[in-house]
Each structure stands twice: as C-alpha cells, then as structure tokens.
N, C-alpha and C positions, 0 to 999 in steps of 0.2 A: 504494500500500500504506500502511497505519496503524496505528499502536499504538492497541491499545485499552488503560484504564485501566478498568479496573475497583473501583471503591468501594464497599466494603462496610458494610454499614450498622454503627451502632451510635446507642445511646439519644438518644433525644427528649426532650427537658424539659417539664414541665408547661406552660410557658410558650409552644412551640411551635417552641422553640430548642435550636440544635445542642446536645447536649452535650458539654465537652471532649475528648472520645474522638473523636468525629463531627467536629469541629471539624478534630483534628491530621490525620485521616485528610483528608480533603480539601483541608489547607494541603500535605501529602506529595505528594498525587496532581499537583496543581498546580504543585507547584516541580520532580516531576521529567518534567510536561509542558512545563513552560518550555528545560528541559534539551534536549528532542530537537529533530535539525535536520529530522526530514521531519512528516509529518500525524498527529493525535492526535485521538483520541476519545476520551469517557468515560462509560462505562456504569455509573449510579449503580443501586443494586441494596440494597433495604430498602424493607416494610411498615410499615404503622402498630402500634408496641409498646405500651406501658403509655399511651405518649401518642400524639397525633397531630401534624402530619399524619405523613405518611409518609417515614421515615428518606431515602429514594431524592429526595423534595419538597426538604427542609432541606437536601440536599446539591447540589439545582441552583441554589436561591436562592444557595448560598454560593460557587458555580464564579461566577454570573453576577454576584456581589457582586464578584467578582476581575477581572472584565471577560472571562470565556469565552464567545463566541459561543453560541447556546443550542441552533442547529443543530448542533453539535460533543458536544450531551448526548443521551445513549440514558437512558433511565429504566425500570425495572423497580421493580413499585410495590407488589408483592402479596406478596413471600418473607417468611418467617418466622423464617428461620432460615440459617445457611453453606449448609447441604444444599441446601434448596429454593432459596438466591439463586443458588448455580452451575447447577443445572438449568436455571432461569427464563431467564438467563444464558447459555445455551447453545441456547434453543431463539433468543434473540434473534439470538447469532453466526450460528447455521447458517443464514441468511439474506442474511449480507454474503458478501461476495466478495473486501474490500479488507486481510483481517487478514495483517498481517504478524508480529506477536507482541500477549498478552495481559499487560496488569502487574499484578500485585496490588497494591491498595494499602489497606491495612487494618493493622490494630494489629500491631506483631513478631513477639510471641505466635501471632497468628491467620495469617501470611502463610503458613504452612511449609501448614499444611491445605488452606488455599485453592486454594494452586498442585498441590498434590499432585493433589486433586479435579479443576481444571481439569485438567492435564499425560494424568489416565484419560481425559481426553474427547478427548484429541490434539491440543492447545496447546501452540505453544510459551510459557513462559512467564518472563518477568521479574519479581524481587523487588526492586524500589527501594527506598532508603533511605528509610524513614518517621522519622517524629519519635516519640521513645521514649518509651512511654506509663509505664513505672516509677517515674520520679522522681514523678509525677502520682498514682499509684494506690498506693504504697507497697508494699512488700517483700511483706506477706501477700496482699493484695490479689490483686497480680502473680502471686504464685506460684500461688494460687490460680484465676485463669486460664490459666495454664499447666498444670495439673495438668489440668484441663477439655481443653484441646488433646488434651492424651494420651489421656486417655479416648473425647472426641472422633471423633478420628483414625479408629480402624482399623471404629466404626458406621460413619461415614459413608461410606469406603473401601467397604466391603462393602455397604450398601444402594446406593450409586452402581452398583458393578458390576453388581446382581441389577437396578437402572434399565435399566440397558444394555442387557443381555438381553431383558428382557421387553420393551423399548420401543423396541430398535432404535436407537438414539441415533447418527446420523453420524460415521464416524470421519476424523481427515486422516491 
C-alpha cells in the first residue's frame, strides 16, 4: 500500500521556472514524503498556463532535482484548473490498486477544496503541513485567494457531483 501525494499545480514563469508558489508546494510534498515510514508516490497534476512547459513538467524536474526516483512520479499534464486536475487525477487513481491514503499538497488556502473534491470521489484523504504561502503573497493578496476558495468551493462541489452522475465515476 502507498501514499499518494498529490501536487497541485501552480504558475510557471516566463523563464520556464517554478514559481515560488510551485516551488513551496513541492518542497511540502517532499518533506512530508521524507516523513512517512512505508511507500510514496507523487502525482504531479498541472497544464501549461500563461507559460510553459507544463506546471505537472517543472514539478518532476524539481522532485528529481531532490533526488526522487522518477519511477515514484505519476504526471498529469493537461488540467486547467482544481476541477479538471482532480478529475484527471482520478481517472489516473482508478487504475492503481496500491492506495492506501491520498495527500494534498498545495497552497493552505487551496488544501481544504482539494480534499473536499477528492474525499466526493471516496478518498481517504490527508492534509500535511505545507509551507505558508502569506508571508510571500501579502495580506491582500492572501485574502484575496481565499475569498476565490469560497467562491470556488460549493461550483466545483456541484459540477463534480452532476461529473459523477452522468459519468459514472468509481466509488471506494
């Protein structure tokens, strides 16, 4: 059985480098794979945004920059957006055999939707300590994707469910 980790994208730089958002998210995922005593895997999940390459790319170069075997990464390469990367995400799960819990590992802000999303699809799921994106992005900043959470939240809940329905979506 294995933890999968799940990495959520976030922005690309012009340059074709992580950006500090991207960055924290995948130094969290890492420190709290270092943490567990049994098997871990990490499914990075992000498209190509404003820049390239693909959010899902800049975060395997940066696991492998850490020394993570490369067999230990699942990659999803084409989401757009939370919605579509937990879908994507799920069609890649319903395929393994080995999960024994899923972790979010993405921005504070962003963990509580993620797991909510996963948890409709019948994941168990874990929220590790991430490294706090606030001090970095500033008070309005922050709040301001916080406010988005909110708003966020209760579309994507409901177009997930009406997913389910019409597409059948495996349950555990």
């Amino acid at each position: 059985m294995a933890i999968y980790l799940i990495i959520f994208g976030a922005a690309v730089r012009a340059d074709g480098s992580a950006s500090p958002s991207l960055a924290r998210r995948v130094d969290g995922a890492w420190r709290y794979a270092l943490a567990q005593p049994g098997a871990v895997r990490f499914l990075a999940t992000g498209g190509v945004g404003r820049h390239g390459p693909a959010e899902a790319l800049v975060m395997r170069d940066l696991l492998l920059a850490r020394g993570c075997d490369e067999q230990l990464i699942l990659l999803e390469t084409q989401a757009g957006d939370t919605l579509e990367s937990v879908v994507r995400c799920e069609r890649i799960l319903a395929g393994l055999t080995d999960i024994e819990l899923v972790a979010v590992c993405t921005s504070g802000y962003h963990q509580y939707r993620c797991a909510l999303l996963l948890r409709l699809l019948g994941y168990r799921v874990a929220l590790p300590a991430m490294p706090a994106d606030r001090p970095f992005l500033g008070g309005f900043t922050w709040g301001r994707y916080v406010a988005k959470e909110c708003l966020a939240l209760p579309y994507d809940v409901l177009l997930l469910l009406l997913f389910k329905l019409g597409r059948g979506l495996r349950r555990r």
